[in-house]
C-alpha positions in Angstrom: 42.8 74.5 97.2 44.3 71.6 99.4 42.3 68.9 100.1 42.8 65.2 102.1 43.6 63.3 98.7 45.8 66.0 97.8 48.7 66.1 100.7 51.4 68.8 100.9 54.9 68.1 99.5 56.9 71.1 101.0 57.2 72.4 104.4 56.3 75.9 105.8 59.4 76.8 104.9 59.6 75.2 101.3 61.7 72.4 101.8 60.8 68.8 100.6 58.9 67.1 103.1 60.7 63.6 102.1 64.3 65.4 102.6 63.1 66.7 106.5 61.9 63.2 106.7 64.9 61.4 106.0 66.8 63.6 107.8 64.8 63.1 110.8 65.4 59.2 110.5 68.8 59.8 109.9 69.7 62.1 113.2 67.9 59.5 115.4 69.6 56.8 114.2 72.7 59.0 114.6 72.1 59.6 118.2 71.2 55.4 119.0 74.7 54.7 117.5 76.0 57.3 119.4 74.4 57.2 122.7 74.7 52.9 122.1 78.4 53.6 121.5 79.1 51.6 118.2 76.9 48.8 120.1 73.8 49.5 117.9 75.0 50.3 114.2 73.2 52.6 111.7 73.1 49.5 109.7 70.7 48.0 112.3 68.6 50.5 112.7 67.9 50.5 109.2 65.1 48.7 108.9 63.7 49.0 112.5 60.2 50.8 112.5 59.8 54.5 113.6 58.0 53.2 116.5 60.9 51.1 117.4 63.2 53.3 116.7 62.4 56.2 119.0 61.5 53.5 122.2 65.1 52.5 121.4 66.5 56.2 121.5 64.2 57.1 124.4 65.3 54.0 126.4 68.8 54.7 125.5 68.2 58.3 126.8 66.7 57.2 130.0 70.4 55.0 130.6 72.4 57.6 129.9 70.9 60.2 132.3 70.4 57.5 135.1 74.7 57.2 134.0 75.3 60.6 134.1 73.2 61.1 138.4 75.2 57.8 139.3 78.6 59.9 138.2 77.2 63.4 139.7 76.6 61.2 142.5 80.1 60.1 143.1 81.4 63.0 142.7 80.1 64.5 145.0 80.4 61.9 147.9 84.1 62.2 146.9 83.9 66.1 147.3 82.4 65.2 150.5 84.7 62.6 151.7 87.6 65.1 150.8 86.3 67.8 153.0 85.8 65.7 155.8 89.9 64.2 155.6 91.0 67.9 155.0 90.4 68.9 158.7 92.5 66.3 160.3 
C-alpha cells in the first residue's frame, strides 16, 4: 500500500522516475539551445530553475513562430507581387 510519505519511484510503465526526469530537463534545454541558436548554451541552462527554464523555452517559442508568420508573410506578398508583374 502506497501512501504520501511513501512516493513512487517508477513510472506506469516501469521506468525510473529520476531517468524520465532528467531526460525531460535535458530535451528542454536541448530545444533553448536549439531554438536560441548556440546563443543560450546547455551550460547555461544548467543551473536555471524549471520555472525559468520553460518561460525561457516558451518565450523562445513564441519568437520563433512570430519568425516563421513574418517569413509566410513575405512570401506571399512576393507570390502576390509576381502575379501582378506576370500580366504585363
Amino acid at each position: 500500500m502506497m501512501s504520501f510519505f511513501d512516493p513512487p519511484m517508477t513510472t506506469d510503465s516501469g521506468r525510473p522516475y529520476k531517468a524520465v526526469r532528467y531526460d525531460e530537463i535535458l530535451e528542454e534545454q536541448v530545444a533553448i539551445s536549439y531554438i536560441s541558436k548556440g546563443g543560450i548554451s546547455l551550460m547555461d541552462t544548467d543551473g536555471v530553475s524549471q520555472y525559468d527554464r520553460k518561460i525561457i523555452l516558451q518565450s523562445l517559442l513564441k519568437i520563433k513562430e512570430q519568425e516563421n508568420e513574418n517569413i509566410k508573410k513575405v512570401a506571399d506578398s512576393n507570390k502576390n507581387i509576381r502575379r501582378s508583374t506576370s500580366r504585363f
